[in-house]
C-alpha positions in Angstrom: 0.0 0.0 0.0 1.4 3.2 -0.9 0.9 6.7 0.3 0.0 9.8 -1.4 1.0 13.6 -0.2 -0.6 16.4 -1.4 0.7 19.6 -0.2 -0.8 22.1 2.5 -3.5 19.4 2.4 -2.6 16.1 3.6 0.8 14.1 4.0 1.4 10.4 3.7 -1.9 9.2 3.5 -2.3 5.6 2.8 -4.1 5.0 -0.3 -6.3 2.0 -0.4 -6.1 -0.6 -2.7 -10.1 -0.5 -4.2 -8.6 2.8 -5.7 -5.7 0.6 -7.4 -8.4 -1.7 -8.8 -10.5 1.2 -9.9 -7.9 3.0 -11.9 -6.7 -0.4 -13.3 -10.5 -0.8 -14.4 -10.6 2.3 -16.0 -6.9 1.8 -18.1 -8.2 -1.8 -18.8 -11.7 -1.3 -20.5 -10.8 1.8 -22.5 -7.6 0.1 -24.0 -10.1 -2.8 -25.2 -12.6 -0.3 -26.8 -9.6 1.8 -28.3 -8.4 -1.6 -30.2 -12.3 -1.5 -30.9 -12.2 2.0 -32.5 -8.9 0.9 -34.3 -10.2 -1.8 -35.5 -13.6 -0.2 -37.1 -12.5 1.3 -39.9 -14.2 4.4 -41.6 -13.5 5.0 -44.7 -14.9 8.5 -45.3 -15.2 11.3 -42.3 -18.8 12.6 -42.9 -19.1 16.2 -42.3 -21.9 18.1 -43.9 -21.1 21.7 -45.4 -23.0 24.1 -42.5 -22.7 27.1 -45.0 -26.4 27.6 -46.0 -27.9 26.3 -42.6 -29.8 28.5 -41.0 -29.1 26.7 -37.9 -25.5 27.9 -38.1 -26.9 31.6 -38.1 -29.2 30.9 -35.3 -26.5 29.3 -33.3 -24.2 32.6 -33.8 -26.8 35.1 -32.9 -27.8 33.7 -29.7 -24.1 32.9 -28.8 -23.0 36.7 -29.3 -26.9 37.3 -27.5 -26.4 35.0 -24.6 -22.8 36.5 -24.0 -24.1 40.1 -24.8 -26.2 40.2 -21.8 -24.3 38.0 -19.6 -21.5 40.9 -19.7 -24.1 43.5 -19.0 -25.5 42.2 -16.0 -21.8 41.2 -14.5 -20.8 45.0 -15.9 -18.6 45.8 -19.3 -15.3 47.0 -17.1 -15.7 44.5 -14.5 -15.8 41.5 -16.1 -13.2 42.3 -19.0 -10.7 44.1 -16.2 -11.7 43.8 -12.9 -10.1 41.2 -10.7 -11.8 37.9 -10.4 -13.5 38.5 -6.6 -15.6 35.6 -4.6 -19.0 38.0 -4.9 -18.7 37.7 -8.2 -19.6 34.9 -10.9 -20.2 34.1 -14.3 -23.9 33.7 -14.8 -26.1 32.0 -16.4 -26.0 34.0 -19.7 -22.5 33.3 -19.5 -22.5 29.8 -18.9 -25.0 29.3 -22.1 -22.8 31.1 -24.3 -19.9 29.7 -23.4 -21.5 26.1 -24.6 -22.8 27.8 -27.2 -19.1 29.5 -28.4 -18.1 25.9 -28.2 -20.5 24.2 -30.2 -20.4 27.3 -32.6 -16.4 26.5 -33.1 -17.1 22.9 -33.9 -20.1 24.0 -36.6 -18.2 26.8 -38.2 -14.9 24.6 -38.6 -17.0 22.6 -40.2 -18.1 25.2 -42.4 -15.6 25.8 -44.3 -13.6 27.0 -41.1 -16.1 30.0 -40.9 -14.3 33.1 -39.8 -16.8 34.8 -37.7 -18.3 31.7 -36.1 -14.6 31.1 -35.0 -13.3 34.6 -34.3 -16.6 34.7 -32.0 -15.9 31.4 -29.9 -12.3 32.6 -29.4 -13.2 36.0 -27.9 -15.7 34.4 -25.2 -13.5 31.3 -24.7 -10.4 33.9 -24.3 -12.4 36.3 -22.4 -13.3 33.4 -20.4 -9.7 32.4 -19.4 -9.2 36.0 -18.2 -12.0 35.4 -15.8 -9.7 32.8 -14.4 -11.4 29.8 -15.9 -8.9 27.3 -17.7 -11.4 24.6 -17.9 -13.0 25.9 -21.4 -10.3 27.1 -22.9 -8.4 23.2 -22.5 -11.9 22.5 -24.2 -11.5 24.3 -27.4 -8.0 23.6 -27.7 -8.7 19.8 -27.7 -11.9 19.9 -30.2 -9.4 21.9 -32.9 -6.9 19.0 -32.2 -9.1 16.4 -32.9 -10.6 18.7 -36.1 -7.4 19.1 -37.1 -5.9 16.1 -37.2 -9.3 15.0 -38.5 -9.7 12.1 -35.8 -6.5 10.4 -37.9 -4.1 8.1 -35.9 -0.6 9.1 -35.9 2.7 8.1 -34.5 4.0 10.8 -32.2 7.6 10.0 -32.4 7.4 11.0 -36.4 5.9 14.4 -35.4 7.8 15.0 -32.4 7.3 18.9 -32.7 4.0 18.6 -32.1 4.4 16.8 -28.8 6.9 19.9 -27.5 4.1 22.5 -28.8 1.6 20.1 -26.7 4.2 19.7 -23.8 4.5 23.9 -24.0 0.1 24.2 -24.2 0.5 21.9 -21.1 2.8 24.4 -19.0 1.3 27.0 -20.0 -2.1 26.0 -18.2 -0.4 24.9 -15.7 1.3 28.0 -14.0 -1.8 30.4 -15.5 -3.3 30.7 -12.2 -0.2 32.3 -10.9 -0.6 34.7 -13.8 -3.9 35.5 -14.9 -4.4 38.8 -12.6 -1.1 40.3 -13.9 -2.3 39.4 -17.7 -5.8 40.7 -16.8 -4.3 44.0 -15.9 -1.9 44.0 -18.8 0.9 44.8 -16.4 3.8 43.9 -18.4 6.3 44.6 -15.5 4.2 43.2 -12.8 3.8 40.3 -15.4 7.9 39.5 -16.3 8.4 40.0 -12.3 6.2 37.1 -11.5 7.5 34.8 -14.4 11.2 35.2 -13.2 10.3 34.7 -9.7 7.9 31.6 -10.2 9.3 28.6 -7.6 9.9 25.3 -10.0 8.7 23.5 -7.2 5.3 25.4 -7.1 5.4 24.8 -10.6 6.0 21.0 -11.0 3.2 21.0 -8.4 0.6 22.0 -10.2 1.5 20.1 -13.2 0.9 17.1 -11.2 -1.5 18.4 -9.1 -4.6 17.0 -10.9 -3.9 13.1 -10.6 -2.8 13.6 -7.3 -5.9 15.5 -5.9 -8.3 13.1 -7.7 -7.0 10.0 -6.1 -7.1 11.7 -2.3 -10.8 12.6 -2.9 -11.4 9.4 -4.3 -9.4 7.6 -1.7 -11.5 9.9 1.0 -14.6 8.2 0.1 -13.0 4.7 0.1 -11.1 5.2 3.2 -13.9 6.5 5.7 -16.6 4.1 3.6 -18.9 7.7 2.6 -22.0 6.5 1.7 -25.1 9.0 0.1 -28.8 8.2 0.5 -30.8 6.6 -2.4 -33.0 9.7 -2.9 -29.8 11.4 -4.4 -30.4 9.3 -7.1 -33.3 11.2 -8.1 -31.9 14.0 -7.0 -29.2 13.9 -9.6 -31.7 12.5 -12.4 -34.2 15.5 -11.6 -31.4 17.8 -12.0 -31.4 17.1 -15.9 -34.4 18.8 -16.3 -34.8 22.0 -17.8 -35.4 25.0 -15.1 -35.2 22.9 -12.2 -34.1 24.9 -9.5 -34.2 23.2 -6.0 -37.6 21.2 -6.9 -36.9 17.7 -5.6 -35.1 19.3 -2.5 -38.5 21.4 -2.0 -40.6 18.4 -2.2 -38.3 16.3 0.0 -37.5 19.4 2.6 -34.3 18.0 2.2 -30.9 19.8 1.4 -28.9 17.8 -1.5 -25.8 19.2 -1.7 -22.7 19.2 -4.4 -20.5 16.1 -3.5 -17.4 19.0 -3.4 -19.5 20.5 -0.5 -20.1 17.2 0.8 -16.4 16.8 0.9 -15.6 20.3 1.8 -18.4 20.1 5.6 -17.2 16.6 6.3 -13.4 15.8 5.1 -10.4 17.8 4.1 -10.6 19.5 1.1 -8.7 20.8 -1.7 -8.7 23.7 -4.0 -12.3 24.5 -6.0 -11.4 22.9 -9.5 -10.0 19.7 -8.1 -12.4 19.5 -4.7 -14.7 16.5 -5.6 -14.8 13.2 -7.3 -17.4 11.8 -9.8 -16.0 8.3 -9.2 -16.5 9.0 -5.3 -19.6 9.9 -5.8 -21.3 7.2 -7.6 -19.3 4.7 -4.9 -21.1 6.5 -2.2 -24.5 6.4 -4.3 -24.3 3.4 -5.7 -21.5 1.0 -3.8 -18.6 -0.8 -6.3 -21.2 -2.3 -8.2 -22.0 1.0 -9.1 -18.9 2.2 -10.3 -17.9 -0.6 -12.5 -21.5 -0.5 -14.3 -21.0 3.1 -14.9 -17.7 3.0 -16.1 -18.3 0.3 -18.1 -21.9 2.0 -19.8 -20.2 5.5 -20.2 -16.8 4.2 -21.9 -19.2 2.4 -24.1 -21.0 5.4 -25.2 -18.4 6.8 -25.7 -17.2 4.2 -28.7 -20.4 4.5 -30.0 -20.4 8.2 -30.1 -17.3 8.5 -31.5 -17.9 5.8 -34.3 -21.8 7.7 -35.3 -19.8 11.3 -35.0 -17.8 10.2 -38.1 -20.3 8.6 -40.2 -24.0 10.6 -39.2 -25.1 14.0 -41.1 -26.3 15.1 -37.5 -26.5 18.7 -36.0 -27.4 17.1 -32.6 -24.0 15.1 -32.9 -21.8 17.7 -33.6 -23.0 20.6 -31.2 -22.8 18.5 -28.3 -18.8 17.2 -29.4 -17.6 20.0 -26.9 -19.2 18.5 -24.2 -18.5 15.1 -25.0 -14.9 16.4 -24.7 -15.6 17.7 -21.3 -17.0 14.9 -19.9 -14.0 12.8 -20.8 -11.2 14.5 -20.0 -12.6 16.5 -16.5 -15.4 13.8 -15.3 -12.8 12.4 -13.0 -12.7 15.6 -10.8 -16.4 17.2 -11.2 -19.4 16.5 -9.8 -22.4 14.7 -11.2 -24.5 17.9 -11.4 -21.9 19.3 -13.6 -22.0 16.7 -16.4 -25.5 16.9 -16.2 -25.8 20.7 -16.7 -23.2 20.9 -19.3 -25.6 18.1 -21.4 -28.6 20.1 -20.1 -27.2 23.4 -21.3 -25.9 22.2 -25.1 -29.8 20.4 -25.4 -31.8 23.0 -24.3 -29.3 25.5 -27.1 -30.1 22.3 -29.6 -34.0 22.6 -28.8 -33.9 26.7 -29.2 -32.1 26.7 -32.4 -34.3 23.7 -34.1 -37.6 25.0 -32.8 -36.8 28.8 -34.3 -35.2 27.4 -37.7 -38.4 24.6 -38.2 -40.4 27.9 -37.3 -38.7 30.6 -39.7 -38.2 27.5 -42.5 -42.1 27.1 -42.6 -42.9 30.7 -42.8 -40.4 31.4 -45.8 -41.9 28.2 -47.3 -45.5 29.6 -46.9 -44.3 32.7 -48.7 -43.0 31.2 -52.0 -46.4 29.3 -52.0 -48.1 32.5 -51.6 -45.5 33.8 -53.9 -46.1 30.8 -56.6 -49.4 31.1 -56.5 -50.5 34.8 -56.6 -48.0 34.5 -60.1 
């Protein structure tokens, strides 16, 4: 049994061995579907030109929309040069359009590589990162890897530059939170003073600060046996739908907290970012049964989604790609409610835009009837 230290948090704690088996779970089953995905050949990448589509030009409008009032309501100076402060967050106008600048980036590379759809997501996504929040921009650099390789396989050692440029990306993320104030001021001196006094140790830790916080939360749960209450179960399925806003807790009388908060009233905690554990969670909702079910039926759609993304004409399947990408590569440290809003906030976009463009493609229909006919 070995022991994990994570620092000004915990030191030399023992990490169980159900955490061994779980990670070793996880490496096992998605090296058997990634043969799988090898294996199934494709020969044509399906992408349908997005040029005429007027769901393209919905999309864009309420993106710029969303994001337009968002920034009002936080304040024009505030949120694009203030300092990021505890009173203040990024709404829910925000939170839409940054989705929506997502799924916009995805559709307009599509397109031709659609200059305005693109220059848009990277001035919210960028704007974003000034706020202070990494997350999304990791998002969008991972989506134009994977459209720009065009979901090909290579062999790294061949293209060995781009690992360095990927390698530089990585550090670069890494020590940002030491930086973004300086860069949000656009202090130049205050800016080269903190990058030529930045601590390499402070630095190597947090490069390796994610896998390291994720297996002590997860190895919190395991090691004092933290079990949830059934009725989070429908808690967390509730969630999903559209405007729900405390309804099952209202119901219930009953308080269902974030599994971070969970962690934050009851254990130690670490920074917000890395402070919960979706794997936790579903062991304390659902026991190791659970987990290996889960893990097994979300790896799974995963192949599935990825094999259908390459071969379907679907809008659906592409505007949701960003937060297919989300889901995989931050799932390990969120909690459930945040998968589940991300998918609730792309579907409810996807609903808006197809409701609106079946609406406005009837009425311009009715017109060239009227048109045809009173010729």
């Amino acid at each position: 049994m070995k022991e994990l230290t994570l620092v000004g948090v915990v030191e030399n704690m023992p990490i169980h061995e159900n955490a061994y088996l779980i990670f070793i779970f996880i490496y096992i089953v998605n090296f058997i579907f990634m043969i799988k995905t090898d294996q199934k050949k494709v020969d044509k990448i399906y992408f349908r030109d997005y040029s005429q589509s007027i769901e393209l030009k919905l999309l864009l409008i309420l993106t710029v929309l969303f994001f337009t009032i968002g920034v009002y309501l936080i304040g024009f100076s505030e949120y694009f040069f203030g300092t990021k402060k505890d009173d203040i967050n990024l709404n829910v106008f925000i939170g839409v359009s940054i989705w929506s600048s997502l799924s916009l980036f995805v559709i307009s590379y599509h397109n031709k590589k659609n200059r305005i759809g693109i220059i848009v997501s990277l001035f919210i996504i960028i704007s974003v990162l000034l706020f202070g929040s990494r997350s999304y921009t990791v998002i969008l650099f991972l989506t134009f890897v994977l459209l720009f390789f065009n979901f090909q396989r290579m062999k790294l050692y061949r293209k060995f530059h781009y690992v360095i440029f990927g390698f530089v990306i990585v550090s670069f993320f890494a020590i940002f939170k030491l930086l973004y104030g300086t860069l949000k001021y656009s202090d130049i001196s205050a800016l080269l003073y903190k990058v030529s006094t930045i601590n390499l140790d402070i630095y190597y830790m947090l490069l390796f600060v994610d896998p390291l916080a994720v297996t002590y939360n997860l190895n919190l749960v395991i090691l004092n046996e933290a079990s949830l209450p059934i009725s989070y179960v429908f808690h967390r399925l509730i969630s999903i739908l559209p405007f729900y806003s405390g309804f099952y807790s209202e119901i219930t009388n009953y308080e269902y907290l974030k599994f971070s908060d969970i962690l934050h009233e009851n254990y130690h905690t670490v920074n917000y970012g890395l402070a919960s554990s979706f794997l936790g969670e579903i062991i304390a909702i659902f026991g190791y049964g659970g987990i290996f079910f889960i893990l097994l039926l979300w790896i799974y759609s995963i192949y599935i989604y990825n094999y259908n993304y390459k071969i379907r004409d679907s809008f659906f399947i592409k505007i949701i790609f960003p937060v297919i990408i989300y889901s995989i590569f931050y799932i390990h440290r969120l909690d459930i409610t945040f998968i589940f809003g991300a998918f609730k906030m792309v579907v409810m976009l996807y609903l808006i835009v197809k409701v609106i463009s079946i609406i406005l493609k009837k009425i311009s229909s009715r017109r060239k009837n009227e048109y045809s006919i009173s010729m």
